[in-house]
C-alpha positions as CSV (number, residue, x, y, z in Angstrom):
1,X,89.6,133.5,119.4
2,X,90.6,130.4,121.3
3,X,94.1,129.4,122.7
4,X,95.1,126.1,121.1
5,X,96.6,123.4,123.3
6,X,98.4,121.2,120.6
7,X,100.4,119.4,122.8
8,X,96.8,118.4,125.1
9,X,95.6,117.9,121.4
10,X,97.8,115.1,120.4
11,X,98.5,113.8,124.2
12,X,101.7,114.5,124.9
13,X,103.9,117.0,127.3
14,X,105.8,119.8,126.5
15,X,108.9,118.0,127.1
16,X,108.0,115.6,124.8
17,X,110.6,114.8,121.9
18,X,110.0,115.2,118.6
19,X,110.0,111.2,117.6
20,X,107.8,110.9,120.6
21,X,105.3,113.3,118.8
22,X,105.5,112.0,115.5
23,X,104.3,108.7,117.0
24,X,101.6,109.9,119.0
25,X,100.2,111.9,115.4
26,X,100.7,108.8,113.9
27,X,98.8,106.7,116.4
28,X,95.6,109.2,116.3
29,X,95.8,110.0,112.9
30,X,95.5,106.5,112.5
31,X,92.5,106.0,113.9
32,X,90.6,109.2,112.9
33,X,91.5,109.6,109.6
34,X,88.2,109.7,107.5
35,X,89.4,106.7,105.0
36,X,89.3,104.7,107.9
37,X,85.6,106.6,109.5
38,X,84.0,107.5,106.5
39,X,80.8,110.0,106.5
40,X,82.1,110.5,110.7
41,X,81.9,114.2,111.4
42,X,83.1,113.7,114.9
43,X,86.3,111.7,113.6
44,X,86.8,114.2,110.3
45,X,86.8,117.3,113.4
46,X,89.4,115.5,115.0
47,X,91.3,114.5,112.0
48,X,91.7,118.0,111.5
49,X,92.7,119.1,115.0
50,X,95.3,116.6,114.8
51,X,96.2,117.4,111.6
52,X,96.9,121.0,112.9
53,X,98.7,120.2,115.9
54,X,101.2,118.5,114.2
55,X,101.5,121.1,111.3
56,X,103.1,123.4,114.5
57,X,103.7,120.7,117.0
58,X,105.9,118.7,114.0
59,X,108.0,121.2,112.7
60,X,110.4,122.7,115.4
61,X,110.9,126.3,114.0
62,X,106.9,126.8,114.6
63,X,107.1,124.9,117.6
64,X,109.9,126.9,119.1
65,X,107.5,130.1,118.0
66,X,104.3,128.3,119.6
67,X,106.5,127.4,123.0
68,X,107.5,131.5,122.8
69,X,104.0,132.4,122.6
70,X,102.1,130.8,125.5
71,X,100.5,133.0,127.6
72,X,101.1,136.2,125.9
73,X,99.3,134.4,122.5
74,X,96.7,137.6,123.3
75,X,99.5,140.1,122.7
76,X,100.3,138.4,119.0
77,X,96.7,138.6,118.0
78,X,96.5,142.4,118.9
79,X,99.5,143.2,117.2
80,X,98.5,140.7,114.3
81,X,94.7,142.9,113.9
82,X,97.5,146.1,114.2
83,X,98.9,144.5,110.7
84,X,102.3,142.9,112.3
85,X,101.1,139.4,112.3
86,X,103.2,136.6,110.8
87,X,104.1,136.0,107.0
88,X,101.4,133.9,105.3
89,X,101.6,131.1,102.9
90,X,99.1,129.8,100.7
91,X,95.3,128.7,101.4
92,X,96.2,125.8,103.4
93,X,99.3,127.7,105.2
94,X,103.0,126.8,104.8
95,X,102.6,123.5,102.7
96,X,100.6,120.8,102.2
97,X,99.7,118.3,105.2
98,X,101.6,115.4,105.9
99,X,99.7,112.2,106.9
100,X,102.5,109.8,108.3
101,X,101.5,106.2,109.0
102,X,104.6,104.5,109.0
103,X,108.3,104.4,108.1
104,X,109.2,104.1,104.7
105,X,107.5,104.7,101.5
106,X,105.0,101.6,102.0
107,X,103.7,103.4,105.6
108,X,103.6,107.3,104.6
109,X,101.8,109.2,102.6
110,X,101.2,113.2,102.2
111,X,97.9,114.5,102.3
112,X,98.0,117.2,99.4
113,X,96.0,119.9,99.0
114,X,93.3,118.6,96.6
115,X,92.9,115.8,99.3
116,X,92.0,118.5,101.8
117,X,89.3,120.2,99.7
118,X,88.3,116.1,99.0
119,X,88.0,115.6,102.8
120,X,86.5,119.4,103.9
121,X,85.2,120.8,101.0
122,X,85.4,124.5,100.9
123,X,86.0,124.3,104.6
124,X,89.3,126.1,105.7
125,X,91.2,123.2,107.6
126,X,92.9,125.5,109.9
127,X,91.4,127.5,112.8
128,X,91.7,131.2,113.6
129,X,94.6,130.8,115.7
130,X,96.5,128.9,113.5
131,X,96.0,131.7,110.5
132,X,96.7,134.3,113.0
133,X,100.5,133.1,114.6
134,X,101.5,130.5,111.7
135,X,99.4,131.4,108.3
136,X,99.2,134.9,108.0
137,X,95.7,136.2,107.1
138,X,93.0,134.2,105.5
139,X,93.6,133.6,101.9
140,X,90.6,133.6,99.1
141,X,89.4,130.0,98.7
142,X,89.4,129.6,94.1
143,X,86.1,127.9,92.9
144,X,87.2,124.4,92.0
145,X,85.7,122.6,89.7
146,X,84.8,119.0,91.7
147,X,87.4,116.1,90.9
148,X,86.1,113.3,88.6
149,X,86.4,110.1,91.5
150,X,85.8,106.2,90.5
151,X,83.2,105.0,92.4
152,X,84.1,102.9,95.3
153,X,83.7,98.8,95.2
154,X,81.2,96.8,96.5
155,X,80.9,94.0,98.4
156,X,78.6,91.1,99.4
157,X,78.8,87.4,100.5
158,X,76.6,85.0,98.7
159,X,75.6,81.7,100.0
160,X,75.0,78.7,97.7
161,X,74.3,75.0,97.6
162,X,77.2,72.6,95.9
163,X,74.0,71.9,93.5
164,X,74.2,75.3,92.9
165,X,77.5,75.8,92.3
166,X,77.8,73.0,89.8
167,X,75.3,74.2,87.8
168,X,75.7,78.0,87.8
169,X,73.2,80.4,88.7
170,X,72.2,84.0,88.6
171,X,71.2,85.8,91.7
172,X,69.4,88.9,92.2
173,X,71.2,91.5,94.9
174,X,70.4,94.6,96.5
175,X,73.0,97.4,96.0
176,X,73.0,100.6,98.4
177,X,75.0,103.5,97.3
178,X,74.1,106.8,97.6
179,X,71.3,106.6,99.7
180,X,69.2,104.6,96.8
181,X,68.7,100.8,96.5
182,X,69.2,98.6,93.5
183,X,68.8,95.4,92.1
184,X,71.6,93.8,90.3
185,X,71.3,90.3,88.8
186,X,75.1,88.8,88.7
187,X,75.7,85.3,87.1
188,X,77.7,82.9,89.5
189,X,79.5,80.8,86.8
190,X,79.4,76.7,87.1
191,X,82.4,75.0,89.3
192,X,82.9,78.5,91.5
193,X,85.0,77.4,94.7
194,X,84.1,78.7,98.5
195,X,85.5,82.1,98.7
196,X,85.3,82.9,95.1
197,X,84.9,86.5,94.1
198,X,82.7,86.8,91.4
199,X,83.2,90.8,89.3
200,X,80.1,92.6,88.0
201,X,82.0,95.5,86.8
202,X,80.5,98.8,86.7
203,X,77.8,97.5,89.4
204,X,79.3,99.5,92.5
205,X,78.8,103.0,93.4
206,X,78.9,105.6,91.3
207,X,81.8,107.5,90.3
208,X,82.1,111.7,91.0
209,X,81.6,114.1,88.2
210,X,81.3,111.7,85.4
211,X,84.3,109.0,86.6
212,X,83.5,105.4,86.7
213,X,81.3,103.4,88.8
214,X,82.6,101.3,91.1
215,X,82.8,97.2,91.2
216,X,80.5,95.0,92.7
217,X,81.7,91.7,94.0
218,X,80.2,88.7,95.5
219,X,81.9,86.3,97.8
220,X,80.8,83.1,97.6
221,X,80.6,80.7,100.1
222,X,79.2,77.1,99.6
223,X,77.2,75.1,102.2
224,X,78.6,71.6,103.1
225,X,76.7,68.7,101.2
226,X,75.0,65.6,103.1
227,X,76.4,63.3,100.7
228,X,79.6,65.1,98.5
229,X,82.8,66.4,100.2
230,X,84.7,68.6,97.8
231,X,87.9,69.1,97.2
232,X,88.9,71.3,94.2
233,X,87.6,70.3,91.5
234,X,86.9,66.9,92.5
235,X,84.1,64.8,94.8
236,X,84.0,62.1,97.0
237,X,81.1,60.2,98.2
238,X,81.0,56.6,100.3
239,X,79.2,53.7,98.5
240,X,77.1,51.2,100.0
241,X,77.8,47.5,99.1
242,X,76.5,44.7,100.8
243,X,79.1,42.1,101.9
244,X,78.0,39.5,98.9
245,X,78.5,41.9,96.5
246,X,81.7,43.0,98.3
247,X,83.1,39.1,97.6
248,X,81.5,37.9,95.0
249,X,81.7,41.2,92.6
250,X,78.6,43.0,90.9
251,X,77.5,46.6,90.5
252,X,76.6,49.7,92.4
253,X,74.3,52.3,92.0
254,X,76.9,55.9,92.6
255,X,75.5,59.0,93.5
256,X,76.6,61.9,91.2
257,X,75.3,65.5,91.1
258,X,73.8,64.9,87.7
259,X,72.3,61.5,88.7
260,X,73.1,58.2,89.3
261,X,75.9,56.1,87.1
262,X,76.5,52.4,87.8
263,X,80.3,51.2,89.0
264,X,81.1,47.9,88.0
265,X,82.2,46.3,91.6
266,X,85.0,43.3,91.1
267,X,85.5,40.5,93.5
268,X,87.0,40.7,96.9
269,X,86.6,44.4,97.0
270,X,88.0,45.5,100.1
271,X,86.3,48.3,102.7
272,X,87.4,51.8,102.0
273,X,88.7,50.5,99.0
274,X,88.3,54.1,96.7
275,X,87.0,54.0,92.6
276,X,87.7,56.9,90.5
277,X,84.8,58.1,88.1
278,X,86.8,60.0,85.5
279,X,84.8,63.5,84.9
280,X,82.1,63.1,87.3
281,X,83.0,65.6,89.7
282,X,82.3,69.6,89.6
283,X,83.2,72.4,86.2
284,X,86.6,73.8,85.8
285,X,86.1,77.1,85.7
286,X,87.1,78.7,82.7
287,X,87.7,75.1,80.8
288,X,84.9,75.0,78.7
289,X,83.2,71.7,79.7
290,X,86.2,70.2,81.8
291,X,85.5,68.6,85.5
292,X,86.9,67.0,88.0
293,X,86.7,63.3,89.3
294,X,84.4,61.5,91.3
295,X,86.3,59.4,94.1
296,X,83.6,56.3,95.5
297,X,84.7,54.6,98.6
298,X,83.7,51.3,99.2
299,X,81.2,51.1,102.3
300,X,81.0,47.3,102.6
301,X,77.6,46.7,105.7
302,X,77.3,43.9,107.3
303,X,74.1,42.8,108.1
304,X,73.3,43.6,112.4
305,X,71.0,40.5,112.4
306,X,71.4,37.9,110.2
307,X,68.2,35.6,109.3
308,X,68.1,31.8,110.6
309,X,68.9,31.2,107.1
310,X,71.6,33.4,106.4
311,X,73.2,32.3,109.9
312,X,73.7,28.5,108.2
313,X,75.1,29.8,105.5
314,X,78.0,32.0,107.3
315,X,78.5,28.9,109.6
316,X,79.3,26.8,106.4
317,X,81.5,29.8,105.3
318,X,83.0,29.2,108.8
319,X,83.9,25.9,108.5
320,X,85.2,26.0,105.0
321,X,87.9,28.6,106.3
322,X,88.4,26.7,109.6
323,X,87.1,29.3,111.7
324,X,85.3,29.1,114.7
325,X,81.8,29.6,114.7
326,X,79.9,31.9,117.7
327,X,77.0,30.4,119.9
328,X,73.8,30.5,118.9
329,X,71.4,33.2,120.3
């Protein structure tokens, strides 16, 4: 039977005080505990080491015992085989583990006994030298009948067009859980937002001994458009006008995600002057038929090279509002 070094086991030296111990558990426990590494035999190993280091290490009456021990730890196992070895507790020794993350009852937790047999089975958590100077002998494991365990959640990001999006659309995905692959198809309702999480209940893994299945959910997240910038529930978009129109008034052909409307443009319409399209921008979710609005700013061009023609008209423009009028080229 091997001599355990609890103190080399959690990193600390003998003259180490008890808070200083407590924080260096915490700090490995941390790390290896199998929630956070999970299917890591190398991290569940050490989990238990630690686990057992503090068990002695943590509690000073066992720790005074365990500093008594050192080097004659071979005498205590003789007389413990003679029958004079220490009072026993239960299957998992004096209690039940304590897991402490924090201060306060948001950072701690206990790790109870069912938790052990959830972690290492029918494994006994302790080593030989642990049930020889602090447990007593070996106690007999009970069958247990396995714990009923929801299934854990799923999750997957999903990318879509705004086109998508607006419309709604189902999407096949691949689900791994328990070593097999599925296909789920999830509907993405119409007028999802980027970083939406869309619920297919039941779709995750499988629960334990007749328990529920887990979630699955998708994250969406929605490609930026050429044309549309969105902005909860509404769009904009820039409209091109040309300069006549711009002055004299008109219409204008808007781009929508449905198709395009005409916008009735009134005179002396300004650039970057905005026109809101009631109800032409994306589906409220969960509104039944509600959207958002459409905001159109005015994008007056001018034209880079006007004709011989056009140029005699500006000029006269010129003159009428007494400007002066540029050389000819």
């Amino acid at each position: 039977m091997e001599y355990k070094d609890y103190y080399a086991t959690l990193g600390v030296s003998k003259s180490a005080s008890q808070k200083e111990t407590k924080q260096a558990f915490r700090k490995l426990a941390r790390k290896h505990h199998p929630d956070v590494n999970p299917g890591n035999k190398s991290s569940e190993a050490r989990f238990k080491e630690i686990n057992e280091a503090y068990e002695v290490l943590g509690d000073p009456a066992k720790r005074q015992k365990y500093d008594e021990l050192g080097a004659n730890w071979r005498q205590y196992e003789q007389a413990h085989q003679a029958g004079q070895g220490f009072p026993g507790g239960g299957p998992f020794g004096a209690g039940a583990w304590t897991v402490d993350f924090g201060d306060g009852p948001a950072g701690s937790r206990s790790t109870t006994e069912d938790e052990m047999h959830e972690i290492f089975g029918s494994e006994d958590p302790f080593s030989d030298f642990f049930r020889t100077f602090f447990g007593g002998a070996r106690a007999p494991r009970q069958t247990r009948a396995p714990r009923a365990r929801r299934g854990r959640d799923v999750e997957h990001d999903i990318e879509l067009s705004l086109d998508d999006a607006f419309h709604g659309v189902t999407r096949r995905v691949s689900v791994k859980a328990g070593g097999h692959a599925r296909s789920v198809d999830v509907r993405i309702p119409a007028g999802v937002h980027d970083g939406t999480r869309v619920r297919a209940a039941g779709e995750g893994e499988p629960g334990a001994s007749g328990a529920a299945s887990g979630d699955l959910f998708l994250r969406v997240r929605i490609r930026a458009h050429a044309a549309f910038e969105r902005k909860g529930d509404d769009l904009y978009v820039r409209v091109a006008l040309h300069v006549t129109t711009a002055v004299l008034g008109g219409e204008a052909q808007v781009p929508t995600l449905t198709g395009p409307v005409r916008l009735r443009i009134p005179p002396g319409t300004q650039p970057g002057q905005v026109f809101r399209l009631r109800g032409q921008g994306m589906p409220v979710v969960g509104r039944g038929g509600a959207r958002g609005d459409l905001y159109a700013t005015a994008d007056v061009h001018l034209p880079k090279r006007a004709t011989s023609e056009e140029r005699a008209h500006y000029e006269a423009l010129a003159k009428l509002a007494g400007e002066p009028v540029g050389s000819r080229r």
